[in-house]
Backbone bond lengths (Angstrom), bond angles and torsions (degrees), N, CA, C in turn:
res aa  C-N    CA-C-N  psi(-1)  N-CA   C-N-CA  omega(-1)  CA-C   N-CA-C  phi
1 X - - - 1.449 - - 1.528 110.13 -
2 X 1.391 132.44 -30.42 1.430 151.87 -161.59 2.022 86.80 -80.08
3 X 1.240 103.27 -48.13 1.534 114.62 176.34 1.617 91.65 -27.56
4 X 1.333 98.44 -88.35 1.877 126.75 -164.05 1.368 116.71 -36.90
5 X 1.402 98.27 -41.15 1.740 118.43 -177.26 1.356 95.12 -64.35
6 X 1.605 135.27 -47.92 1.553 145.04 176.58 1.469 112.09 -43.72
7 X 1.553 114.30 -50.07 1.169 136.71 178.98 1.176 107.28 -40.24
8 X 1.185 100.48 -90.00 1.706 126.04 -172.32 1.622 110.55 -33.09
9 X 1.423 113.50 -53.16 1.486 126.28 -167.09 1.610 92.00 -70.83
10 X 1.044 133.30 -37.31 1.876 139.63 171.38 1.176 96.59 -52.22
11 X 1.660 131.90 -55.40 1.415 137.78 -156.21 1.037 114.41 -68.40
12 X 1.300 114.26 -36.60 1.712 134.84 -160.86 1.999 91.64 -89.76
13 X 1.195 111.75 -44.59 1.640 120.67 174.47 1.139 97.01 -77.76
14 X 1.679 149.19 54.42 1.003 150.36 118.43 1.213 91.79 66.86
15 X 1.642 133.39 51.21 1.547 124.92 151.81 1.379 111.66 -151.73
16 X 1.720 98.21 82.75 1.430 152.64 -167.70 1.829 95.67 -38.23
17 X 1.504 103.99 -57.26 0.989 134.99 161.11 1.688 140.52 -25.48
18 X 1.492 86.84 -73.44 1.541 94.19 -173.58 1.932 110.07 -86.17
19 X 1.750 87.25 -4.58 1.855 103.05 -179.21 2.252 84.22 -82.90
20 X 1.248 115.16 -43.38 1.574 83.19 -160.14 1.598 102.46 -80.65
21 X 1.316 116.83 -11.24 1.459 123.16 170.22 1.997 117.83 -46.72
22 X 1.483 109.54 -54.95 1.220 125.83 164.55 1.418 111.44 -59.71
23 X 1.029 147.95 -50.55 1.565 150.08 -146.73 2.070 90.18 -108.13
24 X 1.392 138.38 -12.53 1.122 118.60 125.28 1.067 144.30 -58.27
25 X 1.721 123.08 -13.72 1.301 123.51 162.45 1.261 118.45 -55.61
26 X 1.567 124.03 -48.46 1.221 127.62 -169.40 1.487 110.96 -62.89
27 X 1.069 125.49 -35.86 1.554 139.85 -165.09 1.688 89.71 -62.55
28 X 1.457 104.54 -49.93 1.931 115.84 -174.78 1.836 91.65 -58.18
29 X 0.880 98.12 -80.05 1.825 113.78 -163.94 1.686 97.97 -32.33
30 X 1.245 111.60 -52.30 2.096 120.77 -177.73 1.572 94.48 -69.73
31 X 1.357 128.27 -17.32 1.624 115.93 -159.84 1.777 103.64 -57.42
32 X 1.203 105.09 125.10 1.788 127.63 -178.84 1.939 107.91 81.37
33 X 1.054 102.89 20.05 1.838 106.30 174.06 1.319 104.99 -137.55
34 X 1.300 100.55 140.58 1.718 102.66 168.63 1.358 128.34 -78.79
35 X 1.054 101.03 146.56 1.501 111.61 -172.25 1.279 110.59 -49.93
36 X 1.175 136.42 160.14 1.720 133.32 -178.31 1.348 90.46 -100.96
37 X 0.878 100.01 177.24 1.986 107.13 -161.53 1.964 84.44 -105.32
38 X 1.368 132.45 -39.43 1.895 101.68 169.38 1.653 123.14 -90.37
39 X 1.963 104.83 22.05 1.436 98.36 151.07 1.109 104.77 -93.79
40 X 1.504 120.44 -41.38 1.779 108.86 179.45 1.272 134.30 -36.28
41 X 1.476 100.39 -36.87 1.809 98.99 -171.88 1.277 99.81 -75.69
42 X 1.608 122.06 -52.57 1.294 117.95 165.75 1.541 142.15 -19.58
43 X 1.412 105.90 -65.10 1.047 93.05 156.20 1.757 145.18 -89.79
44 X 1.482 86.23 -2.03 2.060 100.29 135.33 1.693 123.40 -40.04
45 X 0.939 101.57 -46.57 1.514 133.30 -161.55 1.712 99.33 -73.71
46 X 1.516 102.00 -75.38 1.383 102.78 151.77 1.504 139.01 -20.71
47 X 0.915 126.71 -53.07 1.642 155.49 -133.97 1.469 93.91 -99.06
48 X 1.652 110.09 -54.65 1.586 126.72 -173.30 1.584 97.38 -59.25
49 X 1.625 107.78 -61.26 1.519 106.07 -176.02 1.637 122.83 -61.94
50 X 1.010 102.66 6.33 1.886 113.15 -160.85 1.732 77.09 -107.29
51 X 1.454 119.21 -64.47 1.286 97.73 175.51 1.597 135.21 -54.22
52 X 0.953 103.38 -24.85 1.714 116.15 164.49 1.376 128.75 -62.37
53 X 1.189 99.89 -54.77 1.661 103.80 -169.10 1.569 102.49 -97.27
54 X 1.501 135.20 -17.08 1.484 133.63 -163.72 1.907 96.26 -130.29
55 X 0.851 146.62 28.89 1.528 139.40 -149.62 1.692 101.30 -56.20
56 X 1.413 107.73 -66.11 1.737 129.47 -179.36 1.683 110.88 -55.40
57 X 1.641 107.16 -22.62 1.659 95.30 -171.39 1.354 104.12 -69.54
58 X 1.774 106.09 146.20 1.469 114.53 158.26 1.544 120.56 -55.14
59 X 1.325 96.87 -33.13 1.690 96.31 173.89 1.324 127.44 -55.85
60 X 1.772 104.33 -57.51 1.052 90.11 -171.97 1.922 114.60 -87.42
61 X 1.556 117.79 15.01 1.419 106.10 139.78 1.430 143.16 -65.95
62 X 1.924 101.73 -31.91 1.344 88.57 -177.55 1.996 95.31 -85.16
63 X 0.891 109.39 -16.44 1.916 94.77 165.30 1.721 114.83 -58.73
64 X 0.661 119.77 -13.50 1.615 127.53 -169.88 1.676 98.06 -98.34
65 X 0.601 109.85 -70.33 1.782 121.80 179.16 1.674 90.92 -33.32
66 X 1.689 118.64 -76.05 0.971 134.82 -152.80 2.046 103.23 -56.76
67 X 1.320 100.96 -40.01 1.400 117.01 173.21 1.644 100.73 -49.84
68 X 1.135 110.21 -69.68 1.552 123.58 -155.23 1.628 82.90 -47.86
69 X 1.487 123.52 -62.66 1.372 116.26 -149.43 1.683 113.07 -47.71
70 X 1.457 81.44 -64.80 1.999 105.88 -179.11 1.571 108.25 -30.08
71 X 1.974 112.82 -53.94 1.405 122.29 -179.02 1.337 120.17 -45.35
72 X 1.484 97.24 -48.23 1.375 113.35 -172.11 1.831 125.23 -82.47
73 X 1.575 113.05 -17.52 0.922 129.75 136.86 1.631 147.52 -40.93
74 X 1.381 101.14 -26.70 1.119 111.25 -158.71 1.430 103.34 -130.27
């Protein structure tokens, strides 16, 4: 969760980027466990602000894509 919190504060510092770089770690670190239901919202939470502050970046599409899968996976 400390991950996400990293994120966000990157996102908000206009580095759209190096925020979806961090918040792929977590996806690694959870890889074969389910998400706990107060990282999920989180990075719900995330996701909203990624659409806000980055809408046009390629990044933060292929982070979105990558989100949808994992969510929906799990």
């Amino acid at each position: 969760m400390t991950t996400v919190h990293l994120a966000v504060a990157q996102l908000h510092q206009g580095d759209a980027e190096q925020a979806c770089a961090s918040t792929e770690g977590v996806f690694d670190l959870m890889s074969g466990s389910p998400l706990p239901g107060r990282l999920r919202v989180l990075l719900g939470d995330y996701y909203r602000e990624l659409l806000t502050h980055a809408p046009s970046a390629k990044v933060a599409r292929e982070w979105a894509d990558r989100y949808r899968s994992e969510w929906s996976a799990r």
